[in-house]
C-alpha positions as CSV (number, residue, x, y, z in Angstrom):
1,X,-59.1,-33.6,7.2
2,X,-57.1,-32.6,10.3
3,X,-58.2,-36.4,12.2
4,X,-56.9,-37.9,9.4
5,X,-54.2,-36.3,8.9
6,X,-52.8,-37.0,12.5
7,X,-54.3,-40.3,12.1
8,X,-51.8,-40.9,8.8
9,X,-49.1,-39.5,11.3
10,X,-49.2,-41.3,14.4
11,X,-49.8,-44.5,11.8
12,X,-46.3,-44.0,10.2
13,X,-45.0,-43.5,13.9
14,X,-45.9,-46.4,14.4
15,X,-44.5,-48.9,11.9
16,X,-41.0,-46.9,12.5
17,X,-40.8,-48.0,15.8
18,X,-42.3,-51.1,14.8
19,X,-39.2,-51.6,12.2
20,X,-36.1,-50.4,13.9
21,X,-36.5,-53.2,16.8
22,X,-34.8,-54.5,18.6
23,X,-33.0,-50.5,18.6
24,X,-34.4,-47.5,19.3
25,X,-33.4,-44.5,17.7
26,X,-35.5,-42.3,20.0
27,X,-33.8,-42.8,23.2
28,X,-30.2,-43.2,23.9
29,X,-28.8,-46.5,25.9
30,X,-27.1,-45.6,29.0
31,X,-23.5,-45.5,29.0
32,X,-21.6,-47.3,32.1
33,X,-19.7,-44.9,34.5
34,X,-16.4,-46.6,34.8
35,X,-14.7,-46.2,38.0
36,X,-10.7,-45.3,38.4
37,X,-8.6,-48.2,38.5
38,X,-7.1,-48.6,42.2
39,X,-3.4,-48.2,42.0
40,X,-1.1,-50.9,43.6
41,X,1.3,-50.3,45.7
42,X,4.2,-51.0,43.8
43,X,2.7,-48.5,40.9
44,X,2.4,-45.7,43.5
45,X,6.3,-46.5,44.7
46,X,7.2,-46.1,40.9
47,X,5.5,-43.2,40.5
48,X,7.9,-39.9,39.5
49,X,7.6,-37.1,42.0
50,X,8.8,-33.6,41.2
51,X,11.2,-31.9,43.8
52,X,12.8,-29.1,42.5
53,X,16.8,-28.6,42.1
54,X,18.4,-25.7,44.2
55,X,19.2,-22.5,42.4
56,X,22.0,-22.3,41.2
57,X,24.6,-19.7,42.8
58,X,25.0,-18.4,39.6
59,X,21.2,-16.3,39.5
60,X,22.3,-14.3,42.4
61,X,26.0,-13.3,41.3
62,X,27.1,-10.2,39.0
63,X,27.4,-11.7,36.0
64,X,27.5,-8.8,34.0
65,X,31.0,-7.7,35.9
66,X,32.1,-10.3,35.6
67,X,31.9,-10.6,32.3
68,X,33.5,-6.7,31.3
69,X,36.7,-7.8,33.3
70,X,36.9,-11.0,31.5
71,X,36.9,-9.1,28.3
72,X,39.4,-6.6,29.8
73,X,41.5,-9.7,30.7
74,X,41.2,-11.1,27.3
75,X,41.9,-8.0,25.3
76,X,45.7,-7.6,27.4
77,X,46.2,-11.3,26.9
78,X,46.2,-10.6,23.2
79,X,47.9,-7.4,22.8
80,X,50.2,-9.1,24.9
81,X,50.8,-12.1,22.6
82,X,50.5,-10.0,19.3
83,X,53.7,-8.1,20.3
84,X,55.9,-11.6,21.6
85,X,54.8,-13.0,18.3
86,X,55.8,-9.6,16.4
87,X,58.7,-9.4,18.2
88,X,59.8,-13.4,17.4
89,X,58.6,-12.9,13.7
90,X,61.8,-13.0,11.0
91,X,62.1,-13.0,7.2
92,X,63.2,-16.0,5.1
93,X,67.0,-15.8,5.0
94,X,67.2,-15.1,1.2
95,X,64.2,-12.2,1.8
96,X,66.2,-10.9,5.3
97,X,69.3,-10.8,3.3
98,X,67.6,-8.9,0.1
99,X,66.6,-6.2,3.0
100,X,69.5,-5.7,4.5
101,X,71.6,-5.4,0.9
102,X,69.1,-2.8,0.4
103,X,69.2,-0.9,3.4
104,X,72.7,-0.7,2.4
105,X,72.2,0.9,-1.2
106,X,70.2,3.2,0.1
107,X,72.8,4.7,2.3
108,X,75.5,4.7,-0.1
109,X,73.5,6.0,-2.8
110,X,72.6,8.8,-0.3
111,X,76.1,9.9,0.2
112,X,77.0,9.9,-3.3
113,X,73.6,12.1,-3.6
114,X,75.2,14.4,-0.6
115,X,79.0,14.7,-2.1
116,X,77.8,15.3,-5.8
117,X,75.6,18.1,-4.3
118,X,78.6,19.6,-2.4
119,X,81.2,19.2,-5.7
120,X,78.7,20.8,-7.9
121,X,78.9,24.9,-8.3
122,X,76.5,26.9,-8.2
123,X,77.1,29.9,-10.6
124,X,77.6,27.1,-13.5
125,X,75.7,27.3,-16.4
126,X,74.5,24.5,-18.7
127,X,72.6,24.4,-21.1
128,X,71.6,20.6,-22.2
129,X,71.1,20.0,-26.1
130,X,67.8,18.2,-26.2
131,X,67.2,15.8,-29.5
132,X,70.3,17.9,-31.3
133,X,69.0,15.3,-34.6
134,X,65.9,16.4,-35.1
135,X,64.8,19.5,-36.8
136,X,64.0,23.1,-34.8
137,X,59.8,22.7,-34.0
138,X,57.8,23.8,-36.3
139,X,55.3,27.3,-36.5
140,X,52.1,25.4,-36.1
141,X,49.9,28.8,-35.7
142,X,51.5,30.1,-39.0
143,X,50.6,26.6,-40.4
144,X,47.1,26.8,-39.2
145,X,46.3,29.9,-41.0
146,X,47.9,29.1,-44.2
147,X,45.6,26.4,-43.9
148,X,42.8,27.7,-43.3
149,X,43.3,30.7,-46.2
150,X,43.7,27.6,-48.8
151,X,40.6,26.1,-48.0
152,X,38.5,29.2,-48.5
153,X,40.2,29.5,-51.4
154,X,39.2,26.5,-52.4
155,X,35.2,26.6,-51.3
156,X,35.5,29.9,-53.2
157,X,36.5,28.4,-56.9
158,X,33.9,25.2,-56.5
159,X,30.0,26.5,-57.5
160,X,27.9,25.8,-54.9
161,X,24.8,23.6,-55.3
162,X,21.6,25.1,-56.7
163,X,18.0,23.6,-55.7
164,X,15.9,21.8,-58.2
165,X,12.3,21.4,-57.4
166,X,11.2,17.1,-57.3
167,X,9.6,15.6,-60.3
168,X,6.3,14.8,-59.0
169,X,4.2,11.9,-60.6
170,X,1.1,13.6,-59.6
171,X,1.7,16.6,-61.5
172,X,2.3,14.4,-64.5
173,X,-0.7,12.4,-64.4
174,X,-4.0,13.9,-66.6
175,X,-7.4,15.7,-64.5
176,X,-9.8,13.4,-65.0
177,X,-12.3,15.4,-62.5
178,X,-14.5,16.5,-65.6
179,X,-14.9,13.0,-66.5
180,X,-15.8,11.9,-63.0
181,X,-18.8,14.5,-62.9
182,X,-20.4,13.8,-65.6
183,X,-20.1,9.9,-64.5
184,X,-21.9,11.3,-61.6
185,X,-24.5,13.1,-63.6
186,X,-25.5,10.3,-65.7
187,X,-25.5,7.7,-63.3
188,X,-28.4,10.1,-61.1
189,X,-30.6,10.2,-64.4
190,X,-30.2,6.2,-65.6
191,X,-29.1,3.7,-62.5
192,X,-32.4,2.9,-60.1
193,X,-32.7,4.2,-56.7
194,X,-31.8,2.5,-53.8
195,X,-34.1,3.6,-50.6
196,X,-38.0,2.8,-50.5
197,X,-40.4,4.6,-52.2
198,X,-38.2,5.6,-54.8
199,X,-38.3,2.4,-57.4
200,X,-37.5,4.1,-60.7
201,X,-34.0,6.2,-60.9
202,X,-31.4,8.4,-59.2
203,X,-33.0,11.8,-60.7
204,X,-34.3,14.5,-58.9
205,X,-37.9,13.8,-58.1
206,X,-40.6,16.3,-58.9
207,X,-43.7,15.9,-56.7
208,X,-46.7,17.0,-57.7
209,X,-49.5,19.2,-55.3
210,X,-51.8,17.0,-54.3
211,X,-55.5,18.9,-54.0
212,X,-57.4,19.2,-50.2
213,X,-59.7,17.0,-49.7
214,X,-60.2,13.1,-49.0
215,X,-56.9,11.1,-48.4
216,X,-56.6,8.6,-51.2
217,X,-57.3,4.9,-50.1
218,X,-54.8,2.6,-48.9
219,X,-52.2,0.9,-51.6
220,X,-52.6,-2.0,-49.1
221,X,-55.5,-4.1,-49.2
222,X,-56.2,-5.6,-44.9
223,X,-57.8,-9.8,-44.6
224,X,-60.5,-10.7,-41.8
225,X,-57.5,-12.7,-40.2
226,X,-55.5,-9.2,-40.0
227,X,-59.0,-7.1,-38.4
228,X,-59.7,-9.9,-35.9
229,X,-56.5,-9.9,-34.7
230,X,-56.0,-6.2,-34.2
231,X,-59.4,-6.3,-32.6
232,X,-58.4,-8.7,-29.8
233,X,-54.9,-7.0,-29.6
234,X,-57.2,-3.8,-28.7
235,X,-59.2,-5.5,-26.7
236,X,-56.7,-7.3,-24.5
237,X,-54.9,-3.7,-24.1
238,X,-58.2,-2.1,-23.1
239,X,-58.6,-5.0,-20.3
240,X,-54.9,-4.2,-18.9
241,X,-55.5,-1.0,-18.7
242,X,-58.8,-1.5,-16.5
243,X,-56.8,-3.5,-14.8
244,X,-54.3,-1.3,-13.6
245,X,-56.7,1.9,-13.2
246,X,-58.4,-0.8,-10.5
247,X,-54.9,-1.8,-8.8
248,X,-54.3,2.3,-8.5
249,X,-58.0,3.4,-7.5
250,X,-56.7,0.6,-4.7
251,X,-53.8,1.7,-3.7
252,X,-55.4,5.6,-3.4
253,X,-58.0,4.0,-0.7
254,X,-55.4,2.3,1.3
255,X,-53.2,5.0,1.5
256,X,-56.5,7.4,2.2
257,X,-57.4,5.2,5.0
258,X,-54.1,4.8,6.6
259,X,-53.3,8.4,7.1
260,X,-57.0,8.3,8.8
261,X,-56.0,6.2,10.9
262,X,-52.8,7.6,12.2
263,X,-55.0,10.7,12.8
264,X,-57.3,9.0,14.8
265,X,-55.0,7.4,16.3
266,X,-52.4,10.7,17.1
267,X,-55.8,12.2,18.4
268,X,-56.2,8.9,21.1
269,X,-52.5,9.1,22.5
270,X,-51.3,12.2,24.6
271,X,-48.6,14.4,22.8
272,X,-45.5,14.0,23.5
273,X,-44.2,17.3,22.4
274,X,-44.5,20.7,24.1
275,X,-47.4,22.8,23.0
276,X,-47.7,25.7,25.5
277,X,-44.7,28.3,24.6
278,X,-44.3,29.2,28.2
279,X,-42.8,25.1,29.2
280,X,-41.2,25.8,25.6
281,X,-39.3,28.7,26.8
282,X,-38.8,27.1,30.2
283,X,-37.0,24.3,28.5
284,X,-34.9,26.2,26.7
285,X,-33.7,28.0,29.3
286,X,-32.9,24.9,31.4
287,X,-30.9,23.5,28.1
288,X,-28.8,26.9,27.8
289,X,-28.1,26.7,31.4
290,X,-26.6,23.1,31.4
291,X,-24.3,24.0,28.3
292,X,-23.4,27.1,30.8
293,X,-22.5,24.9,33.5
294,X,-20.9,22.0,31.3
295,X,-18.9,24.6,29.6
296,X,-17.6,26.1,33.6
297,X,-16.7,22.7,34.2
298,X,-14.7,21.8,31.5
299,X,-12.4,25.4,31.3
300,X,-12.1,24.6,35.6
301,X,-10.7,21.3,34.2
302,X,-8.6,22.5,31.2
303,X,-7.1,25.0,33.6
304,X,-6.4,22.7,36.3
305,X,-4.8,19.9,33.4
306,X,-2.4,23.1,32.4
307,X,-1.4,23.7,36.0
308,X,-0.3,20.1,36.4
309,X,1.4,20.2,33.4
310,X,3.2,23.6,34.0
311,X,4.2,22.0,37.6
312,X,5.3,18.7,35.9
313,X,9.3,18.7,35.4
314,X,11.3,18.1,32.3
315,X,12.0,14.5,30.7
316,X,15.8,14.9,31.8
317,X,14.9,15.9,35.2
318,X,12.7,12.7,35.5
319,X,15.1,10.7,34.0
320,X,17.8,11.8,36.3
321,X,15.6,11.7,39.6
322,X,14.8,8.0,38.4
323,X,18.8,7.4,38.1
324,X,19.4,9.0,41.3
325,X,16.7,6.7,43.1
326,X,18.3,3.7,41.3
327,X,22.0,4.6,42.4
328,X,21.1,5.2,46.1
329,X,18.8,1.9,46.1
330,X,22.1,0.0,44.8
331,X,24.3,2.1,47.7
332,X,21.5,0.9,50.1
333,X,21.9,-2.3,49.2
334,X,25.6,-2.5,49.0
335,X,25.6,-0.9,52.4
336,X,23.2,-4.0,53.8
337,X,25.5,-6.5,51.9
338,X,28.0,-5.3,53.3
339,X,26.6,-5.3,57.1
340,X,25.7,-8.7,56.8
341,X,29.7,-9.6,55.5
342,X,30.5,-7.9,58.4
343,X,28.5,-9.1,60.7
344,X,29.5,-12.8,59.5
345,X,26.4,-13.8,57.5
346,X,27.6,-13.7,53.8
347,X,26.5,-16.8,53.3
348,X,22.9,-15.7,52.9
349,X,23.6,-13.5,50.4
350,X,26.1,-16.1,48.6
351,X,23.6,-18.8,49.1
């Protein structure tokens, strides 16, 4: 069966590559390298070449100076021009000549103010009449409790409202609970009853003793069709159980035989634990020891992290050792500048 099924094989194999000539889908045709193409002359004189531009003189130069005295500049140049324009600035004439005629009142009324003040005396003594045509103002507390003694007067003589208990229709209607028993009662003694085995009425049922003895036979009468089929459903449930007492009584041996074989096999292979209590002991000694030592080494460590930390200085004091370093780098180099300006090379540091 094998022969002829590599004989079927190689067959097909070979009307495939029978059919797909002239191709070949099993190898790949060779691509062609193709070479660069050989640039003229003229090309290569074309050709861009990158050369960078200087840098500019501006990298090098303080621009951010620069820049707070042009803002200084700037800011005088316009507090300068806000007060010539503030200064030039006028009203419309009509406007100018409303301020000025009001200047003007306010100084004259002034001194009227001042020689009123001095003409008055000051031991007279006037008393103005306010609203002489109206009437003097009234008592209004008096008026308040006058008021208020009429009106409990008043509640006084009125007969105050007496409760009257609600005309319920419930109370009207007639009990008709007698009636609705004795519905009850009759209905349980005539209409039939509802739930199996009771087929005749409602009423109490009185059952009778039924004597010891042999059960009475079956109301229900059973067909061969009926037995058969019961037989073969026992039947059928008698085989599955076999069944599965066979699939467990197999399932006991496997497991039985693989735990006899891990002992066989535990007894072949050396142990890998310790059995003698001395090496036991010896172990655990060696393991206490290491956490002994591992423990040394990491309080030496802790304690030596602590002293670096206690000799560390304070976030201000770096900070102002680092701005100390920064200002006398800037003085160093300042002081170089400066040399070389001197010493007629500013154009180095210009450039």
């Amino acid at each position: 069966a094998q022969a002829r099924r590599e004989q079927i094989v190689s067959e097909r194999r070979k009307n495939l590559r029978e059919q797909e000539k002239p191709f070949s889908f099993q190898t790949r045709p060779p691509v062609p390298r193709r070479r660069p193409r050989v640039k003229t002359r003229d090309e290569e004189a074309l050709e861009y070449k990158f050369k960078a531009a200087p840098v500019p003189p501006a990298v090098s130069m303080r621009i951010y100076e620069q820049m707070q005295r042009d803002e200084a500049v700037r800011r005088e140049r316009v507090n300068r021009v806000a007060q010539e324009k503030l200064a030039a600035a006028s009203l419309p004439p009509r406007m100018e000549l409303y301020d000025k005629m009001g200047k003007v009142n306010a100084v004259a009324h002034k001194q009227e103010l001042s020689g009123a003040s001095a003409s008055v005396n000051v031991a007279e003594t006037f008393k103005p009449k306010i609203n002489p045509m109206s009437p003097a103002i009234p008592p209004f507390q008096e008026m308040q409790k006058r008021f208020e003694h009429e009106l409990a007067k008043r509640k006084q003589s009125v007969p105050p409202t007496r409760a009257q208990p609600f005309s319920m229709y419930t109370d009207q209607r007639p009990n008709r609970m007698d009636r609705v028993l004795r519905d009850i009662e009759r209905d349980a003694l005539v209409l039939p009853e509802q739930r199996w085995p009771h087929a005749s009425t409602r009423a109490p049922t009185k059952y009778d003793k039924v004597a010891m003895g042999t059960p009475p036979p079956s109301a229900y009468r059973t067909t061969l069709a009926a037995e058969l089929r019961r037989a073969s459903l026992e039947d059928e449930q008698e085989l599955r159980r076999a069944i599965e007492r066979q699939k467990m009584d197999e399932d006991r041996a496997r497991t039985e035989k693989q735990k006899r074989i891990q002992k066989e096999v535990a007894a072949v292979l050396k142990p890998t634990f310790v059995t003698d209590e001395s090496q036991r002991l010896k172990r655990r000694e060696q393991f206490l020891e290491d956490m002994r030592e591992r423990k040394e080494n990491w309080e030496r460590t802790k304690k030596q992290i602590e002293t670096n930390v206690h000799k560390r200085p304070y976030l201000f004091e770096q900070a102002s050792a680092a701005v100390h370093a920064d200002r006398a780098r800037q003085e160093r180099l300042e002081q170089f500048e400066q040399t070389l300006r001197d010493n007629g090379l500013g154009d180095l540091i210009d450039g």
